[in-house]
mmCIF file of the C-alpha atoms, coordinates in Angstrom:
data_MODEL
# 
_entry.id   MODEL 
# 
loop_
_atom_site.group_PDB 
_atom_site.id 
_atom_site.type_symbol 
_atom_site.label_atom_id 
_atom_site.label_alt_id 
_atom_site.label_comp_id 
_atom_site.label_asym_id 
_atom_site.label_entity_id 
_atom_site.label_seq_id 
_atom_site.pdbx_PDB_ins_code 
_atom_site.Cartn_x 
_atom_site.Cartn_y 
_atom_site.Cartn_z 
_atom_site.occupancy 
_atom_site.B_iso_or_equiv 
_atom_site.pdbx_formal_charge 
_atom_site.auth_seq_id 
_atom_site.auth_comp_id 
_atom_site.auth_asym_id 
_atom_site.auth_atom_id 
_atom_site.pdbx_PDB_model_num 
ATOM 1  C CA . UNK A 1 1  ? 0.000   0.000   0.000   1.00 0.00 ? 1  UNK A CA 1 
ATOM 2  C CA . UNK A 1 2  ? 1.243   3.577   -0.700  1.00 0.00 ? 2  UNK A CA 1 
ATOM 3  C CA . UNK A 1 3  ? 0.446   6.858   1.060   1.00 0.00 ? 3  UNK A CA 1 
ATOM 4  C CA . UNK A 1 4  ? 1.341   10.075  -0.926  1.00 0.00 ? 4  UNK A CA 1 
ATOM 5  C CA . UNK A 1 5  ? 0.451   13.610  0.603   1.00 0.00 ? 5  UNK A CA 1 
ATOM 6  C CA . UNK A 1 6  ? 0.970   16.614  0.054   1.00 0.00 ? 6  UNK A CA 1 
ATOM 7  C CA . UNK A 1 7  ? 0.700   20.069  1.674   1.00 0.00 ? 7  UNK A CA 1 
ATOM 8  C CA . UNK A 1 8  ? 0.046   24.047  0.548   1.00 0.00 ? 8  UNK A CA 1 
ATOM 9  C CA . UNK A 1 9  ? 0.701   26.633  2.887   1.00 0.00 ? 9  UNK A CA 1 
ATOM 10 C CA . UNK A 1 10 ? -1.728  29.234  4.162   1.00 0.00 ? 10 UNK A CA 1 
ATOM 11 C CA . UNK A 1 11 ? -5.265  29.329  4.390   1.00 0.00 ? 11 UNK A CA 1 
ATOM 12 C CA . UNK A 1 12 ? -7.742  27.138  3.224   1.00 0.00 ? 12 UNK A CA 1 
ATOM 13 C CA . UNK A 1 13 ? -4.619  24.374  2.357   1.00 0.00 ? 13 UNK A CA 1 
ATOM 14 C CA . UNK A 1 14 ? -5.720  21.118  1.949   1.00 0.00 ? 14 UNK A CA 1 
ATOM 15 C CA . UNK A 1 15 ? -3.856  17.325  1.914   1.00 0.00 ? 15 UNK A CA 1 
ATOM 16 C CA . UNK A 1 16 ? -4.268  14.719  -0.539  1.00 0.00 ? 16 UNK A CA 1 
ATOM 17 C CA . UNK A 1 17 ? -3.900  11.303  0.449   1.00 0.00 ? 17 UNK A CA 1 
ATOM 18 C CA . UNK A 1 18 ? -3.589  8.475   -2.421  1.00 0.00 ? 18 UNK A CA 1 
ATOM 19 C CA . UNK A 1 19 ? -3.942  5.203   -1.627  1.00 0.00 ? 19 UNK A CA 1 
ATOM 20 C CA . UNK A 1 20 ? -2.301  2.540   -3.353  1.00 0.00 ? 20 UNK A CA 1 
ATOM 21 C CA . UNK A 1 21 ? -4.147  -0.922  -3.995  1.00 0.00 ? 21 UNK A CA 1 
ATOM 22 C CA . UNK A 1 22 ? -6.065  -3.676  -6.260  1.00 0.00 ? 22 UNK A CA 1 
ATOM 23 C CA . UNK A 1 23 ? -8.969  -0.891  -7.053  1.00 0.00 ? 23 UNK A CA 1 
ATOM 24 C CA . UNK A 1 24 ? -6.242  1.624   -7.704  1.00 0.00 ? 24 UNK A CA 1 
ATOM 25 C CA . UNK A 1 25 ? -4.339  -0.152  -10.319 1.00 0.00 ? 25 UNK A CA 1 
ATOM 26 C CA . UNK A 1 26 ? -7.440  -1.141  -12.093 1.00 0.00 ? 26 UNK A CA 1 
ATOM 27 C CA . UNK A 1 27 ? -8.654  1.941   -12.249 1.00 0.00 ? 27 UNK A CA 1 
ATOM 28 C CA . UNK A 1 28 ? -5.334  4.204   -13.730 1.00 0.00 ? 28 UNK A CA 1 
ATOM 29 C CA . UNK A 1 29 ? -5.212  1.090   -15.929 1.00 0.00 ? 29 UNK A CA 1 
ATOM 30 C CA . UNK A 1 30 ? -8.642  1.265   -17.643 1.00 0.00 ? 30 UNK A CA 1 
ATOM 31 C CA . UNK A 1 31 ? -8.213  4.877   -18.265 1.00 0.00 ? 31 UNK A CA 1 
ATOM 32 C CA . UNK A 1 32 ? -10.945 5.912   -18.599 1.00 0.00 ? 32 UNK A CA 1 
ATOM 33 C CA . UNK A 1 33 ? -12.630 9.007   -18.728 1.00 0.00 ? 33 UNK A CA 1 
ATOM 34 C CA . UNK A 1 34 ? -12.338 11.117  -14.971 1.00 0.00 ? 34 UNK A CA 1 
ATOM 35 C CA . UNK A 1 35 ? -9.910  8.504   -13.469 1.00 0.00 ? 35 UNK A CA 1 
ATOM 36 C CA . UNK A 1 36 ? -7.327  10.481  -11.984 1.00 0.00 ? 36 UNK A CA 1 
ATOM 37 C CA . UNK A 1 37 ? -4.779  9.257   -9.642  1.00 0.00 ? 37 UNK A CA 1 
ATOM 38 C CA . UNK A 1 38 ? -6.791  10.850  -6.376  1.00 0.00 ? 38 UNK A CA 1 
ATOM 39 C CA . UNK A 1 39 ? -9.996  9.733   -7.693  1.00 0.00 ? 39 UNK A CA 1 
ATOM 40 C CA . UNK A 1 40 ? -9.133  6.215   -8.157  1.00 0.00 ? 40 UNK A CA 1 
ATOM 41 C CA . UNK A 1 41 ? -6.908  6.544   -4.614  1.00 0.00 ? 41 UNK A CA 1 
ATOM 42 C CA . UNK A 1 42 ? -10.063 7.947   -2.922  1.00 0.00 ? 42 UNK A CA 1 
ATOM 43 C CA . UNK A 1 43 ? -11.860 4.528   -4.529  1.00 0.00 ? 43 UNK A CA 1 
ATOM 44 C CA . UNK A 1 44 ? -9.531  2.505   -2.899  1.00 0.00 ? 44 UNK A CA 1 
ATOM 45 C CA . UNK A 1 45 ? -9.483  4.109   0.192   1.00 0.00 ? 45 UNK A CA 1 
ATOM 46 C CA . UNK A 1 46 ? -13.045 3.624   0.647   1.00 0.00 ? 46 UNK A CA 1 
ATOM 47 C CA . UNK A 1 47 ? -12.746 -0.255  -0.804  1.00 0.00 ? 47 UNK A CA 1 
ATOM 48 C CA . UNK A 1 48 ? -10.213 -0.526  1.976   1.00 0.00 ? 48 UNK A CA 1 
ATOM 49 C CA . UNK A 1 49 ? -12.764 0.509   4.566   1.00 0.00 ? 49 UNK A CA 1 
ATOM 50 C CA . UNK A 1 50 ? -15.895 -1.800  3.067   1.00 0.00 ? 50 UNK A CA 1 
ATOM 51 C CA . UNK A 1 51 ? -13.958 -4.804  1.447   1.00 0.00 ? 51 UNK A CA 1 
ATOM 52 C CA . UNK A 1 52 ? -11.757 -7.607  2.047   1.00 0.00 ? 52 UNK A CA 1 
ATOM 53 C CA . UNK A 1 53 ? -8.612  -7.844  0.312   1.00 0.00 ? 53 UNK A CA 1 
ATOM 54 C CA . UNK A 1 54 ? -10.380 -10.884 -1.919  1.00 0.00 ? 54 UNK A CA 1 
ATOM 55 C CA . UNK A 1 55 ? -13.506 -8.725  -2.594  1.00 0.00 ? 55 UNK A CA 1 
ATOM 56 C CA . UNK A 1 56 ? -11.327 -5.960  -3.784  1.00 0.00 ? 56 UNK A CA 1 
ATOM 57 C CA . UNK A 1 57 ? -8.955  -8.160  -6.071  1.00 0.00 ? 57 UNK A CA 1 
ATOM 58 C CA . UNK A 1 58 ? -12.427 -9.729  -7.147  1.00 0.00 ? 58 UNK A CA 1 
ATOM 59 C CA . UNK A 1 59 ? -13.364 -6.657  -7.886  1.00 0.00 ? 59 UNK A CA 1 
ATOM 60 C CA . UNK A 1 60 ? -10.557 -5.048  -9.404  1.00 0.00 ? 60 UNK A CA 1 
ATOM 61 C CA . UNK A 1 61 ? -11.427 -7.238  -12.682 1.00 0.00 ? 61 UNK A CA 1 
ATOM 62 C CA . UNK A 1 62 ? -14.368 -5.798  -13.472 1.00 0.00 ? 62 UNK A CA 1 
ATOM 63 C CA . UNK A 1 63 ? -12.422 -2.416  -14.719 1.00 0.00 ? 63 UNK A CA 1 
ATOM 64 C CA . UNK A 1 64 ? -11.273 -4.540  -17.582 1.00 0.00 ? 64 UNK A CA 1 
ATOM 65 C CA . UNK A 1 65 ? -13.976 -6.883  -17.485 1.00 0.00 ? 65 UNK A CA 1 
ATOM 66 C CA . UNK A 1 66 ? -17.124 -5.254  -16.989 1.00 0.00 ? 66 UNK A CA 1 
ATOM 67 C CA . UNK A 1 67 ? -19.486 -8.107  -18.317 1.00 0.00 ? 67 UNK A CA 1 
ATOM 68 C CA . UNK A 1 68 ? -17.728 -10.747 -15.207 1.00 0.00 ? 68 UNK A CA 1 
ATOM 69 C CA . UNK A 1 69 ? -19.907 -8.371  -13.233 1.00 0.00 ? 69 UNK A CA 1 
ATOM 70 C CA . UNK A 1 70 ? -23.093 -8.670  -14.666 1.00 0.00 ? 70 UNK A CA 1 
ATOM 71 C CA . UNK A 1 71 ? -22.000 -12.185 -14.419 1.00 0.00 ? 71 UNK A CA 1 
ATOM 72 C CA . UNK A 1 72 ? -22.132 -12.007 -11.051 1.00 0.00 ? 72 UNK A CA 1 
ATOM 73 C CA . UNK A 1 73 ? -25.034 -9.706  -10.335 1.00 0.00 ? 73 UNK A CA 1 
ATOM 74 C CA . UNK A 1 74 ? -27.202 -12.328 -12.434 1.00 0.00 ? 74 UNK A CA 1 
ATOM 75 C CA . UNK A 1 75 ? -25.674 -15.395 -10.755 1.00 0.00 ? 75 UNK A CA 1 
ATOM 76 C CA . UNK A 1 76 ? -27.932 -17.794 -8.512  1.00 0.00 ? 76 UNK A CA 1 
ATOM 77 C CA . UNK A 1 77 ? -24.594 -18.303 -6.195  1.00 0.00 ? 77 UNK A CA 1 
ATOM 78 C CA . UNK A 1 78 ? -24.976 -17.006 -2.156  1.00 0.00 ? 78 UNK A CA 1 
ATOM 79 C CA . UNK A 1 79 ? -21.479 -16.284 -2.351  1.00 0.00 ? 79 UNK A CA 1 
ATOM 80 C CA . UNK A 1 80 ? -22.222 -14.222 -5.647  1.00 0.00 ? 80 UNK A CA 1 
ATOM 81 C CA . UNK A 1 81 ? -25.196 -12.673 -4.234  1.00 0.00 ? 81 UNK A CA 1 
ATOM 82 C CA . UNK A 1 82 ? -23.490 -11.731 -0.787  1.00 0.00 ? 82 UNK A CA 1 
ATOM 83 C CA . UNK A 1 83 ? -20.323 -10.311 -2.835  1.00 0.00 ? 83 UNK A CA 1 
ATOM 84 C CA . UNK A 1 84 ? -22.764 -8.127  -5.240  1.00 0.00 ? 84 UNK A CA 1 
ATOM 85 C CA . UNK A 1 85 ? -23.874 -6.838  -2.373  1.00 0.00 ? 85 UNK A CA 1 
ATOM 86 C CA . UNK A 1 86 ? -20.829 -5.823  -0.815  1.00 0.00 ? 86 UNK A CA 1 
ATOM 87 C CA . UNK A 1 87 ? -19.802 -4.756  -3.877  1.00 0.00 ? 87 UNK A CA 1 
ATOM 88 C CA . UNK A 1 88 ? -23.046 -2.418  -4.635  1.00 0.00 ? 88 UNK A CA 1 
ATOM 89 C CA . UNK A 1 89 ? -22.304 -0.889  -0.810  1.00 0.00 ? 89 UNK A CA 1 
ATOM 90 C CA . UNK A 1 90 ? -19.230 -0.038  -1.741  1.00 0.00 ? 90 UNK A CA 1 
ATOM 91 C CA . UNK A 1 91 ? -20.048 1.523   -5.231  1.00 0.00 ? 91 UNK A CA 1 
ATOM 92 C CA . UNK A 1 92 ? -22.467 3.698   -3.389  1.00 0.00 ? 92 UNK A CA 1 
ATOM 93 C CA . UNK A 1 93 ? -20.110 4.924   -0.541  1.00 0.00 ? 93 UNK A CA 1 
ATOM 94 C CA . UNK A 1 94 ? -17.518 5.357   -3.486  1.00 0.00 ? 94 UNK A CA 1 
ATOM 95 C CA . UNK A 1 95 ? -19.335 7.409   -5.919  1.00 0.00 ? 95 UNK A CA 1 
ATOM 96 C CA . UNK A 1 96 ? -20.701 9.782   -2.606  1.00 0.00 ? 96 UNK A CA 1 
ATOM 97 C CA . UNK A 1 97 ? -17.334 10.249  -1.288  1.00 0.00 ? 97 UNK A CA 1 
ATOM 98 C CA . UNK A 1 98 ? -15.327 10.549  -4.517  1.00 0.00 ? 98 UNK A CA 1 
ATOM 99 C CA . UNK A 1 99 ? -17.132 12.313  -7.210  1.00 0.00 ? 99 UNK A CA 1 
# 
């Protein structure tokens, strides 16, 4: 895991954290359109707060493959179904916290 930050001076400064993982990679990798390194840390960090390490490299592949999760979603599995909704958690807290 990596932790960058970085500081301004004066008032109203802020500090960016970026956390390194699974979700990060995937994202910067897929490159697509609004994935900036902070956005895609700011994912991670939240992944690292809702998910296991296995749900987040489970995950992870659905940046380059987005039809294993629809896969999933549609699967009769409990695992499947209990992961989709971990995952759908997540994707909520993520997309509040990290627009």
């Amino acid at each position: 895991m990596t932790f960058v930050a970085s500081c301004g001076s004066g008032r109203g400064s802020a500090v960016t954290r970026v956390v390194g993982g699974p979700i990060t990679s995937a994202c910067m990798q897929a490159a697509r359109t609004g994935a900036t390194l902070e956005r895609c840390g700011c994912v991670q960090a939240v992944a690292n707060d809702s998910l296991s390490s296995s749900d987040q490299r489970r995950g992870a592949a659905f940046f380059t493959d987005p039809q294993r999760a629809q896969e999933i979603r549609q699967s009769s599995s409990r695992s499947d179904s209990e992961f989709w909704e971990r995952w759908s958690a997540f994707s909520q807290k993520a997309a509040e916290l990290c627009e």
